[in-house]
KELO-125667 format. One record per residue (C-alpha): residue number from 1; residue in one letter; chain; x, y, z. Coordinates in steps of 0.25 Angstrom, whole numbers, plus 5000, padded with zeros to 4 digits. Example, Ala and Ser with C-alpha at 12.3 -4.5 7.8 and 13.67 -1.06 7.14 Angstrom:
BEGIN
 pos code unit   px   py   pz
   1    a    A 5049 4982 5031
   2    s    A 5055 4996 5029
This chain:
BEGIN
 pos code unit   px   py   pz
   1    x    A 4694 5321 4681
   2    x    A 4695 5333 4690
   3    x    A 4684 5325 4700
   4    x    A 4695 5315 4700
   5    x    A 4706 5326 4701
   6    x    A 4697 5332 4713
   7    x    A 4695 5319 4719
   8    x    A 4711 5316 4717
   9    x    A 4712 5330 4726
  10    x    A 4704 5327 4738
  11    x    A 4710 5312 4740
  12    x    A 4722 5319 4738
  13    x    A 4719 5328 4747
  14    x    A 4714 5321 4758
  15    x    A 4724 5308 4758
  16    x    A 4734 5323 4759
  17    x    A 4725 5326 4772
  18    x    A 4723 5313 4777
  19    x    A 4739 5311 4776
  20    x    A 4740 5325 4783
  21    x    A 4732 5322 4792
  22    x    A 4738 5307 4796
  23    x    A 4753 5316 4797
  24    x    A 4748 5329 4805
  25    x    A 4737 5320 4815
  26    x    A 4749 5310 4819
  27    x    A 4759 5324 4821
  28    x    A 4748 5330 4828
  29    x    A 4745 5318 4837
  30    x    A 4759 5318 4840
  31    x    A 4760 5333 4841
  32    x    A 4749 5332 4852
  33    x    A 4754 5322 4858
  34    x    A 4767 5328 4861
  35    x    A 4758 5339 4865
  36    x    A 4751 5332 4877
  37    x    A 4764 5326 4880
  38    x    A 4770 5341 4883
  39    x    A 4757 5345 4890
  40    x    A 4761 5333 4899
  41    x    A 4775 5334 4901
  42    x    A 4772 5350 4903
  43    x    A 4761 5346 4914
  44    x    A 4769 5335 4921
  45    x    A 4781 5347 4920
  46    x    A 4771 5358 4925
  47    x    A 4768 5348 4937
  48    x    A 4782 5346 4939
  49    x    A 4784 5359 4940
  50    x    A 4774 5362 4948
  51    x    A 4776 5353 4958
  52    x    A 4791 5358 4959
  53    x    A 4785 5373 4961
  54    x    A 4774 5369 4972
  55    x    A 4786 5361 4979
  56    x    A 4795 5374 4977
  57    x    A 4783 5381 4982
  58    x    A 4782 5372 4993
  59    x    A 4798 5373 4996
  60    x    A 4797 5388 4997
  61    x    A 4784 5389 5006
  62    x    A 4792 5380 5015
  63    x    A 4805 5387 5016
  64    x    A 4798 5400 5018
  65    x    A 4791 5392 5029
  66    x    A 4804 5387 5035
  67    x    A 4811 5402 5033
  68    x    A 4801 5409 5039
  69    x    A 4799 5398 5052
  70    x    A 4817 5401 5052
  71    x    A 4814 5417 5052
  72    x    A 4803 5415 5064
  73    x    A 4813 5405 5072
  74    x    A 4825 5416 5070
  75    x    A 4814 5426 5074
  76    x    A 4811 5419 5086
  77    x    A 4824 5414 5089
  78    x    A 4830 5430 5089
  79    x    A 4818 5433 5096
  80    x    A 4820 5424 5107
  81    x    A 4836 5427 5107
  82    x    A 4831 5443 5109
  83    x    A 4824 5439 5120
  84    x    A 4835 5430 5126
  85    x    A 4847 5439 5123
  86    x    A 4836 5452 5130
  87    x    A 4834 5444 5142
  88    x    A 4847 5440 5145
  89    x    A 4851 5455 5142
  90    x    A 4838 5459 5153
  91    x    A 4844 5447 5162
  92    x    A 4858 5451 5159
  93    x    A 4854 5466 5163
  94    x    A 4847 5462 5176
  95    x    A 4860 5454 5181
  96    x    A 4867 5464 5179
  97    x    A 4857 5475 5185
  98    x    A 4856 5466 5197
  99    x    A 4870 5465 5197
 100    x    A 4874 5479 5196
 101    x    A 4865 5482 5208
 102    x    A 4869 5471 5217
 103    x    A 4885 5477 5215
 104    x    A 4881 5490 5218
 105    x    A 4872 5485 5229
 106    x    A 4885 5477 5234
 107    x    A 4894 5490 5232
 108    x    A 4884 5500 5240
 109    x    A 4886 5487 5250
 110    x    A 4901 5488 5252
 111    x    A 4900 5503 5253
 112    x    A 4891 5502 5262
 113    x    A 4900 5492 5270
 114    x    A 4913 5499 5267
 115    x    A 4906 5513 5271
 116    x    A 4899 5506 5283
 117    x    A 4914 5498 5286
 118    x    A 4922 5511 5283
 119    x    A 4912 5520 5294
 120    x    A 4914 5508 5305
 121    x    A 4929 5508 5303
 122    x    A 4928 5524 5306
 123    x    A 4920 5522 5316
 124    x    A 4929 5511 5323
 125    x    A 4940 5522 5322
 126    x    A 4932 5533 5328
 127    x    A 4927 5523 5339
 128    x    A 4943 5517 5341
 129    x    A 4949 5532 5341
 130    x    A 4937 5536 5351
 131    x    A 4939 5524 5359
 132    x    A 4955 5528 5359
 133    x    A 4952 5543 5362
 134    x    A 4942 5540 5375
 135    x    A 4946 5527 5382
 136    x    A 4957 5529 5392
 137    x    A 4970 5521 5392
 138    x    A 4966 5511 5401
 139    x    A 4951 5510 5395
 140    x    A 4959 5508 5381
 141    x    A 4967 5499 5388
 142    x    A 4955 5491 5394
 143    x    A 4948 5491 5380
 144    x    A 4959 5485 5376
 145    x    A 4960 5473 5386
 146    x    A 4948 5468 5383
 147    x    A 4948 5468 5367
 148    x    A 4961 5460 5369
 149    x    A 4953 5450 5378
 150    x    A 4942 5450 5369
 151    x    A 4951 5448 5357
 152    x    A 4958 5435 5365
 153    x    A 4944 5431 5368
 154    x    A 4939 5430 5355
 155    x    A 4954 5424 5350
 156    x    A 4950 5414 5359
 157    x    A 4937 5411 5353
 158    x    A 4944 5410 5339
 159    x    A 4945 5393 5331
 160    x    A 4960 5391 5332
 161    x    A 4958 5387 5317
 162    x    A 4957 5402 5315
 163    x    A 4968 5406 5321
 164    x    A 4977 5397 5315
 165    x    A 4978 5404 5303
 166    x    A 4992 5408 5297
 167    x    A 5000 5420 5303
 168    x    A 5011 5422 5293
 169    x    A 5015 5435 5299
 170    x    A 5013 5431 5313
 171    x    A 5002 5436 5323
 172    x    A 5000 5449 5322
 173    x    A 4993 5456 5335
 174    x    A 4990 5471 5336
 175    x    A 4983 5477 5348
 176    x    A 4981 5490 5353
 177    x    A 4989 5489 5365
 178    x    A 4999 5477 5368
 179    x    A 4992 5464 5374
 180    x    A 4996 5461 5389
 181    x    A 5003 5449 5393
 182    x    A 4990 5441 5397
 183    x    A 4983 5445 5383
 184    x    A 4996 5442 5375
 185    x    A 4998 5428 5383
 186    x    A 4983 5425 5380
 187    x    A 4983 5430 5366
 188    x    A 4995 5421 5363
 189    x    A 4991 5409 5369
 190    x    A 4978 5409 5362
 191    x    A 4984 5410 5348
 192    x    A 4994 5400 5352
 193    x    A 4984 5391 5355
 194    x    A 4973 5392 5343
 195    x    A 4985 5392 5332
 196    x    A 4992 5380 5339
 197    x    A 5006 5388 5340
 198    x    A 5013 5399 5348
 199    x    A 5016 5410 5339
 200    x    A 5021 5423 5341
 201    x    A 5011 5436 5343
 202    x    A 5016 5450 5336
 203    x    A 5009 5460 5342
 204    x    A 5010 5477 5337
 205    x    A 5002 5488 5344
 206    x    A 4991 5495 5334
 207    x    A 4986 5506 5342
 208    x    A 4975 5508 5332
 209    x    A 4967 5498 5339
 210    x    A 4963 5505 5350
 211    x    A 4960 5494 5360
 212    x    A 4963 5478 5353
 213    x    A 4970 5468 5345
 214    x    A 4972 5464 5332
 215    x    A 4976 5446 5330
 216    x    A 4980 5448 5315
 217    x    A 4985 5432 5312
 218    x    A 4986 5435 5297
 219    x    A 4973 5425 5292
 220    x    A 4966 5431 5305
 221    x    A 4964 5443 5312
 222    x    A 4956 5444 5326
 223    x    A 4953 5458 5328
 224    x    A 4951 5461 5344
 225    x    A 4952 5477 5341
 226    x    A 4943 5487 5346
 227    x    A 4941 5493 5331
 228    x    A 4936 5478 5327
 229    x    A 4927 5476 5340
 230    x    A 4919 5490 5336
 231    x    A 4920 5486 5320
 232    x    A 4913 5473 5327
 233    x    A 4904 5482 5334
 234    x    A 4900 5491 5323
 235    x    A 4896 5479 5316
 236    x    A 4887 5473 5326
 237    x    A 4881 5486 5327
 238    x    A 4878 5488 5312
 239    x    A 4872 5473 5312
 240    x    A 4863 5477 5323
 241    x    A 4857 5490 5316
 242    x    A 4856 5481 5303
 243    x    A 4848 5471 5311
 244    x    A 4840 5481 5317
C-alpha cells in the first residue's frame, strides 16, 4: 500500500512536470521568439539609425566643406577688392601728383610770360619815350612817314575777306600825327576796295603813339605803331636767343 501510494506520487508528479513542462516550453519558445524578433527589429532600427547618423555626418562634413571654401572665396575676393580699391587709390594719387605739377608748371609759365610781357611792355615805353626825347621834329616826322607807308603796304597785302568783317561803330583810325592827303586818299581807296563799299574814315590824334597808326574795324585791328613794331621786334629777338 504505501509502494502504491509512492508510486501514485511520482506518476503524479511527473504527468504535474510533464504538463509543466508542455505549458512553460510552448511560453518560452514564444518568449524567445519574441525575443529574436526585438534583437531584429532593434538591429534593423540600430542600421537605420546608423545610416541616418553617417548620412548627418556626411551632411555636416560637407557643409563645413562648402563654408569654409565661402570664407576663402569672401577672403580672396576682399583681398583682391584691398588691392583694387589700393591701386586705384596709388593711381588716383599719381594723377593727381602729376596734375598738381603740371598746373604749377603751367602757372610758373604764365608768370613767366606775364613777367616777361610786363618788362617788354616797360621796355617799349622806355624805348618810345627815348625815342620822343632824342629824335628831332622832322626825324619823328620821317619815322612817322614811313610807318604810315609801311602800314598801307601791309593793308594792301591783307585777303579782303578779312577786312570785311563788321564795323558797328565805324572805322576808327588813330595816328600819331594826322595822315597827309596822299596817305589818306590811298588809305581809303584801299579800304573801299577790299570791303566792296566807300565807307567813311574817323580819325583822332593819340600822341601816345610816338610815330604810327592804329586800323581798329571792331572784329580787326591792324596795328602799324611804332610800340607794336618793337613789341614785334623784342619778340623775334627773344626767339632768336631761344634758338640759340
Amino acid at each position: 500500500m504505501g509502494i502504491q501510494l509512492i508510486l501514485i506520487q511520482i506518476i503524479t508528479f511527473g504527468i504535474i512536470v510533464a504538463i509543466l513542462h508542455f505549458v512553460f516550453g510552448s511560453q518560452l519558445k514564444l518568449a524567445l521568439k519574441r525575443l529574436q524578433d526585438l534583437h531584429q527589429e532593434n538591429l534593423e532600427k540600430e542600421e537605420v539609425l546608423n545610416k541616418e547618423i553617417e548620412r548627418a555626418r556626411t551632411l555636416s562634413q560637407t557643409e563645413i566643406a562648402r563654408s569654409k571654401d565661402e570664407a576663402k572665396r569672401l577672403i580672396d575676393n576682399a583681398r583682391h577688392n584691398a588691392e583694387r580699391v589700393a591701386e586705384e587709390a596709388r593711381t588716383l594719387a599719381q594723377v593727381q601728383a602729376k596734375k598738381i605739377i603740371a598746373e604749377a608748371k603751367d602757372h610758373v609759365k604764365t608768370l613767366d610770360a606775364e613777367a616777361a610781357a610786363a618788362t617788354e611792355e616797360k621796355a617799349v615805353d622806355i624805348a618810345q619815350q627815348l625815342i620822343a626825347g632824342t629824335f628831332t621834329e622832322r626825324g619823328s616826322e620821317a619815322l612817322h612817314r614811313e610807318l604810315v607807308s609801311e602800314f598801307l603796304d601791309e593793308l594792301e597785302r591783307l585777303d579782303p575777306e578779312r577786312l570785311r568783317v563788321p564795323a558797328e561803330n565805324g572805322i576808327q583810325l588813330a595816328v600819331a600825327r594826322p595822315l597827309d592827303a596822299d596817305q589818306r586818299q590811298r588809305l581809303e581807296a584801299l579800304l573801299a576796295q577790299k570791303r566792296g563799299r566807300a565807307e567813311p574814315l574817323l580819325e583822332t590824334e593819340d600822341p601816345s603813339l610816338i610815330t604810327g597808326v592804329v586800323l581798329n574795324m571792331g572784329g580787326l585791328v591792324v596795328d602799324g605803331s611804332l610800340k607794336n613794331r618793337m613789341k614785334k621786334a623784342l619778340t623775334a629777338l627773344r626767339l632768336r636767343q631761344a634758338q640759340a
